[in-house]
N, C-alpha and C positions, 0 to 999 in steps of 0.2 A: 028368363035371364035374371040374372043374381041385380043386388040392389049393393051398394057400396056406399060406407060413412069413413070416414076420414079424419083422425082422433092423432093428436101430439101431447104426449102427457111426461111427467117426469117421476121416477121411484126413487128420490131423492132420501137417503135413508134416514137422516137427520129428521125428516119431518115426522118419521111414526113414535120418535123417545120425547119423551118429556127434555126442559130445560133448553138452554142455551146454547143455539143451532150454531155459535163461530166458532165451535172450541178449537176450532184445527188452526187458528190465529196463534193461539196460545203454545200449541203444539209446537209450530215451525218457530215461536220464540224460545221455546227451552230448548230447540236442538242446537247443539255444537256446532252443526255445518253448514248453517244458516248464514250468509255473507253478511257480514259487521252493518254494512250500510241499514237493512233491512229490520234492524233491531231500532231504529230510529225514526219515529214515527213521520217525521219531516222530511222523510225518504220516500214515503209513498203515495201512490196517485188519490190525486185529491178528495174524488169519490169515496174511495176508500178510507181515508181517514174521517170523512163526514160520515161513514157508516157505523163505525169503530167507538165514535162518540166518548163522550167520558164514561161509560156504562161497561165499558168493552163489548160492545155493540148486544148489548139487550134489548135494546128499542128496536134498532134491526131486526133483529132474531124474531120478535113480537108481530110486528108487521108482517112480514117476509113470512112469516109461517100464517096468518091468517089470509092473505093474498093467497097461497096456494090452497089450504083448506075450500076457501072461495072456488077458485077455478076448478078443483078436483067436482066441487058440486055444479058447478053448470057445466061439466065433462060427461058428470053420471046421466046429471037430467038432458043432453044429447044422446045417449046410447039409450034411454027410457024411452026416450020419443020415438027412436030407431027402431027400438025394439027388434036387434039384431039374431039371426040364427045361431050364430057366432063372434066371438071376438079372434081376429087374427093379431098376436101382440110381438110382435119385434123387441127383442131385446138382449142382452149379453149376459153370460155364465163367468161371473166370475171366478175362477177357480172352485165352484161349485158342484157342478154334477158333471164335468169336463175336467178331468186332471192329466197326470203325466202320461193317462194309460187309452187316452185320445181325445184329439182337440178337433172338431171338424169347424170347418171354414162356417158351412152355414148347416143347420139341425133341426127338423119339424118333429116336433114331441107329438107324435098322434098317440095320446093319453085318452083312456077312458075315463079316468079321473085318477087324482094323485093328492096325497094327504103331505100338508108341510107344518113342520113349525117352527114360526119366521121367530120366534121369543125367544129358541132355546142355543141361537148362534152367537150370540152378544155381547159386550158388556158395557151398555150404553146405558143403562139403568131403567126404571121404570116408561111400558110404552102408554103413549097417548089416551089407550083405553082401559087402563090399571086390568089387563088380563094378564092370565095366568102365562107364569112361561111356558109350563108346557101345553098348551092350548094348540089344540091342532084344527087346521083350517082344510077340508075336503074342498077342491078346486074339479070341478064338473070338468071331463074335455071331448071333443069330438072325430073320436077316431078317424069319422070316414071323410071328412072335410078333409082331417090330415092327408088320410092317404093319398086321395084326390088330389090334392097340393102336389103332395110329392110326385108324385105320377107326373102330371102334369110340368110342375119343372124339370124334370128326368129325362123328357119327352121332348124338350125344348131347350136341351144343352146346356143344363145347369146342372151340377153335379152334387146335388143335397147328400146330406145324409138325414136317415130318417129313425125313430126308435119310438118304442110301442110301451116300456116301462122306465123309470130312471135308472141312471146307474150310481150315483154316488150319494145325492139328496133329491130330495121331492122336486120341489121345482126352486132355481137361484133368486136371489133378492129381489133383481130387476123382474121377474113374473110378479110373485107373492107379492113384493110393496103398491107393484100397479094396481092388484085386484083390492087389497087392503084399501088401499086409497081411494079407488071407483065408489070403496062402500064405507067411506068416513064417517056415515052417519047410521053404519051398523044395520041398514035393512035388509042386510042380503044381498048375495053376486048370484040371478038366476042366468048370466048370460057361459055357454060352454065356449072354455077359451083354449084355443091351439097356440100354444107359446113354438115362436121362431125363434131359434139362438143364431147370435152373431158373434163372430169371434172378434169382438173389439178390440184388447186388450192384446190381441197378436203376439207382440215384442216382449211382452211385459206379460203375459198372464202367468207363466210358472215361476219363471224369475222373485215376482212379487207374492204369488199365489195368493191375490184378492187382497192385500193389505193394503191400503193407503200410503201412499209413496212418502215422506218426509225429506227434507234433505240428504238425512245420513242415511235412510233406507234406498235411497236413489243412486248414493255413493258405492253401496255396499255390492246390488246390480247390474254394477253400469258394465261389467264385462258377462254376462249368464243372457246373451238375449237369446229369445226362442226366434221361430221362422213367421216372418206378418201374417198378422191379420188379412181379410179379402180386403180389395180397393175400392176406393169408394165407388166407379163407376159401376164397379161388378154389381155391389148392394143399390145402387139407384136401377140397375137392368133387371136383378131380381125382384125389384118391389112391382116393375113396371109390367114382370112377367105375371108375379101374383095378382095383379089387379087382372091382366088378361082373364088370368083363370078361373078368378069370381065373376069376373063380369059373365061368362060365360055356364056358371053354376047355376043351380036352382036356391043357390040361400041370399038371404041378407047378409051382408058380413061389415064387421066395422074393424075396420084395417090402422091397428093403433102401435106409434114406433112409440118406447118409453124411454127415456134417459134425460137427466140433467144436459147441458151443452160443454163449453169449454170445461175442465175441471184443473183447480189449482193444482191439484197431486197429480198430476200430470203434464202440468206445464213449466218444463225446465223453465225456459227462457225467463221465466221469472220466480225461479229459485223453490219454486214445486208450493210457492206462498196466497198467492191471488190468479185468477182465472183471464185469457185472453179477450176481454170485453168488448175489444175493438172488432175482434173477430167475428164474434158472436153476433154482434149488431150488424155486421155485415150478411150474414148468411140469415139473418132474421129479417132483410130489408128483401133479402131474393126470394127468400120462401113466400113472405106478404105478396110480392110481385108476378109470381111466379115466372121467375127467373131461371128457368129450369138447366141454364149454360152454365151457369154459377157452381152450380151442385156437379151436375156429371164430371165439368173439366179440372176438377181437384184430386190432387196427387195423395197418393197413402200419406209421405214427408210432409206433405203440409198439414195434413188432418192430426199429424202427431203433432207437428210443432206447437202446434197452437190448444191442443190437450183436448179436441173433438175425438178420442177415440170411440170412447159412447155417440158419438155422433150418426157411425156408421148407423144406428138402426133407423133414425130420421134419414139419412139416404135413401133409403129404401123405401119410408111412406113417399119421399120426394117425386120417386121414383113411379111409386102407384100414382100419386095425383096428377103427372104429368101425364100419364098414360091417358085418363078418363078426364082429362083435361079442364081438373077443378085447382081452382084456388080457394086459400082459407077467408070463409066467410065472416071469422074470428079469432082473431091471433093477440096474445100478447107477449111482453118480454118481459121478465121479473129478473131486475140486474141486482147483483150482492157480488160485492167483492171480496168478502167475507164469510160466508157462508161455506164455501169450496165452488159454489158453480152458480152460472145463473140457469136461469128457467125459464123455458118457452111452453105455451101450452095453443093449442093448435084444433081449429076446429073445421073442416072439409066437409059442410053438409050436402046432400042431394038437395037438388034447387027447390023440391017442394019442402023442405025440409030449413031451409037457410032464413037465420035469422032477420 
């Protein structure tokens, strides 16, 4: 019987460039279509402006980037102890290797390995580890676990799609930042990882085609929508299904959803500028809880409004740990209302295993 680790991490992209992680503060102030109020810093929630500081939030940025640094290394050093067969990692194709010429709902990359280079998409400036742009990174993966997966949920009225090589790029930022990040301190990723794609982004992935939404690029959209994303219940049934399937494999697997949470570019309701906080801390108190009613009875509309589209792939770890009926032994919540998103990082050990 397979062994299961339970990992919540975030491929927050800001964190792999050098310099000053708020700059999208600055962005939604030079846009035109930014509402006047918002231009005034006595407009905004208090947090916020405490983060923002007289520095335009570099003490922030400083922090907040070594907090995560921090947790990406007691992430690694849980998957070291695990010492997993596999990594299973949830995450969304930004208009990456999924374009106009097909968008599947959900996508097990059963890759035997795939060569990317996360440097050469950018123009964010210099990354964290002054490497080369064109620097390519060989990502190990495991074909037959994939297959197995897919089989398995095919088998059980889930209607995946599955693919054997990439079709557009190697693998999208949400894989490639997670594995970069697992290995921040450069030792090597000996773990083979099966990247699951989630069509987060639904509404908005062609429309936007991976760009960060601004006001005026929000404006410019707001009539080109494509057809949703899956719903959140569907990606909490599918997680719950993958957990079935490991548990019942011959491997170890550590079952890891990656995304940031609320994300400002994405949350109209507050002018596309700061992140649904309130939100977040809500679904951050259910996940600690395991609150597992919280999570399934949430509507697509809601997951948008509040700018969880990336959220869907935490649905789905939700989803697995309710099934094998763990809660996190280690959870935190890194709020930035400047940043674009806060951050959760998530830790689901096996009881011999738990902190």
């Amino acid at each position: 019987m397979g062994e299961i680790l339970g990992l919540g991490i975030t491929h927050y992209p800001g964190l792999g460039f050098q310099g000053n992680m708020t700059r999208r503060i600055k962005m939604c102030l030079d846009d035109p279509a930014l509402p006047e109020r918002l231009r005034d810093m006595a407009n905004w929630p208090a947090p916020m402006r405490e983060q923002w500081g007289t520095d335009d939030g570099q003490s922030h940025s400083d922090a907040h980037r070594q907090d995560l640094v921090d947790r990406f290394r007691i992430a690694r050093q849980a998957l070291d102890e695990f010492q997993p067969d596999l990594c299973l990692l949830w995450g969304d194709d930004q208009y990456e290797n999924y374009k106009e010429d097909c968008v599947p709902a959900f996508s097990i990359l059963a890759y035997d390995s795939v060569d990317s280079q996360p440097w050469t998409h950018t123009r964010r400036g210099a990354n964290m580890w002054d490497e080369p742009d064109d620097k390519v990174f060989t990502v190990k993966g495991h074909q037959e676990a994939g297959k197995y997966l897919a089989s398995s949920l095919l088998d059980n009225g889930f209607d995946v799609a599955y693919s054997y090589k990439p079709l557009h790029r190697g693998l999208g930022h949400a894989f490639v930042n997670s594995i970069l990040y697992l290995d921040w301190d450069r030792r090597g990723f000996p773990y083979p990882v099966v990247p699951f794609t989630v069509n987060s982004y639904g509404r908005k992935l062609v429309g936007s085609q991976g760009v960060p939404l601004t006001p005026s690029a929000a404006r410019d959209i707001e009539d080109q929508f494509d057809p949703p994303g899956p719903q959140p219940w569907r990606c909490f049934d599918i997680g719950a299904a993958t957990a079935r399937a490991f548990a019942e494999s011959p491997w170890r697997v550590a079952l890891i959803a990656s995304s940031s949470w609320s994300h400002s570019f994405l949350t109209a309701k507050h002018s596309f500028m700061y992140p649904d906080v309130e939100s977040d801390k809500r679904y951050f108190q259910a996940l600690r809880d395991g609150d597992w009613e919280t999570w399934r009875k949430t509507s697509l509309p809601e997951a948008e409004d509040r700018g969880h589209h990336e959220l869907l792939n935490w649905f789905a770890l939700a989803g697995a740990m309710s099934e094998i009926g763990r809660k996190p032994d280690d959870i935190v919540f890194l709020e930035s209302w400047i940043s674009n998103s806060d951050k959760v990082f998530a830790l689901f050990r096996p009881p011999e295993h738990a902190a």
